[in-house]
N, C-alpha and C positions, 0 to 999 in steps of 0.2 A: 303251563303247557296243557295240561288237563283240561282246564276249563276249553280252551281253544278245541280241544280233541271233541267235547260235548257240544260246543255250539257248532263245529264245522257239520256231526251227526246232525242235529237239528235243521240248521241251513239246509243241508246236500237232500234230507228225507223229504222239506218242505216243496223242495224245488223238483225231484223225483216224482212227488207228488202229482204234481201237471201232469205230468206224462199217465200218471196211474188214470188220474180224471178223463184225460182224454178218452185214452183205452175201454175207459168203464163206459165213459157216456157213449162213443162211437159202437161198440158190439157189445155191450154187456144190455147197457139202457135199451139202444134201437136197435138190440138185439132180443137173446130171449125174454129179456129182462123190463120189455116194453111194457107186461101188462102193470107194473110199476110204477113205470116212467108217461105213460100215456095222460093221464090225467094232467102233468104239469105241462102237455103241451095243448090242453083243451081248457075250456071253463069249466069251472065245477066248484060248487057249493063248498062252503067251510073255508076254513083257516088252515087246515092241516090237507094234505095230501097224501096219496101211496107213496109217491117220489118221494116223502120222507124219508120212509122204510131204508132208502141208501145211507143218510147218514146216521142212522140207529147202525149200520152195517158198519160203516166206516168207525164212530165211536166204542164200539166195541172192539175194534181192533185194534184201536190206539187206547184205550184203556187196559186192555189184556196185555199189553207189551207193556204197559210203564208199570204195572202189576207185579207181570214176571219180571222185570230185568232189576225193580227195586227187591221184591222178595228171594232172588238169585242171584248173587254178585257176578258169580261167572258169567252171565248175562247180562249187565250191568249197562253195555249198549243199549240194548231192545227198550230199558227209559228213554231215551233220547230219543231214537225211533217214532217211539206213542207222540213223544212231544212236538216230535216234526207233522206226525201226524194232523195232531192235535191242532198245531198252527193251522197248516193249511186248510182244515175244515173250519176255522175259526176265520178266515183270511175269507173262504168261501162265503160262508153264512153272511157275512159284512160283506159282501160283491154281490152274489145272487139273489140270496134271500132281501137283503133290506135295500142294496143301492137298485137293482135290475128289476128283480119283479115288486119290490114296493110291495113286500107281507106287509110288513109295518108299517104305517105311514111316516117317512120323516122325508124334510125339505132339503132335497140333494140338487145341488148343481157343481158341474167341474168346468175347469179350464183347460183341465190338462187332456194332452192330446192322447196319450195311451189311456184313459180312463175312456176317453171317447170311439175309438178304436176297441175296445174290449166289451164295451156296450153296445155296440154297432153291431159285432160279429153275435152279439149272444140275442139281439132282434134279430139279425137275420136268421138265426140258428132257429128261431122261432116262427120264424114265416112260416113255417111247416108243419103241418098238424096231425101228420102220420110218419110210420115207424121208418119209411123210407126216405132219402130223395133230401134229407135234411143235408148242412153243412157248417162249418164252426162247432168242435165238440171242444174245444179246447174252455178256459175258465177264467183263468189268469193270463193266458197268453192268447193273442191274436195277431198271426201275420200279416204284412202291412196292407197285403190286401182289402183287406175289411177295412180298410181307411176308412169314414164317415166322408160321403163326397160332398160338395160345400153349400149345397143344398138343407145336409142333414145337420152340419153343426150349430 
């Protein structure tokens, strides 16, 4: 029963997560938090970016949590936590970073219709090159709006 109690934390954090991402990117990012975020919606030289700077944010906070909750039993959660965390920036990095913007170069194609649909909404999230007026802040999830229309698959 324990283990089920650690991975339902894991699972439930991972999935929480979206919602946190949303949140951040919607007013945090294209909020005050644009001068950060500006550059990954522009071109600009290098490998690395300010947009970084978020999952240095993120990583520290899911490293602080599975820190304390291993060093504090009575906290013992807050590991599971880090490692929900953990997934989902890990989940991210493999969607954003290597399948969508192609840091790395690798040979991705999908069949599946929700990979196309979450790629869809995160170009069109990008049609936009300023802090306003954008749409799709979500990561993982996109409603079926963002369908890819049959033009785009």
């Amino acid at each position: 029963m324990e283990i089920i109690i650690r991975v339902g934390i894991v699972l439930g954090v991972f999935a929480f997560m979206e919602g946190v991402a949303w949140f951040t990117h919607k007013y945090i990012m294209h909020g005050f938090g644009w001068k950060w975020h500006a550059d990954h919606h522009n071109h600009h030289k290098g490998f690395f970016e300010k947009n970084d700077y978020y999952a240095v944010v993120f990583s520290i906070t899911a490293m602080s949590t599975i820190i304390y909750g291993d060093l504090n039993r009575e906290f013992w959660y807050l590991t599971y936590i880090g490692f929900g965390i953990s997934l989902y920036g890990i989940s991210y990095f493999i969607f954003h970073d290597l399948i969508v913007h192609r840091r790395i170069k690798i040979n991705f194609r999908t069949k599946s219709a929700y990979m196309k649909r979450i790629m869809n909404a995160h170009y069109i999230h990008h049609k936009v090159h300023t802090k306003e007026g954008a749409e799709a802040f979500g990561f993982l999830f996109a409603p079926k709006k963002f369908e890819p229309k049959m033009r785009d698959k």
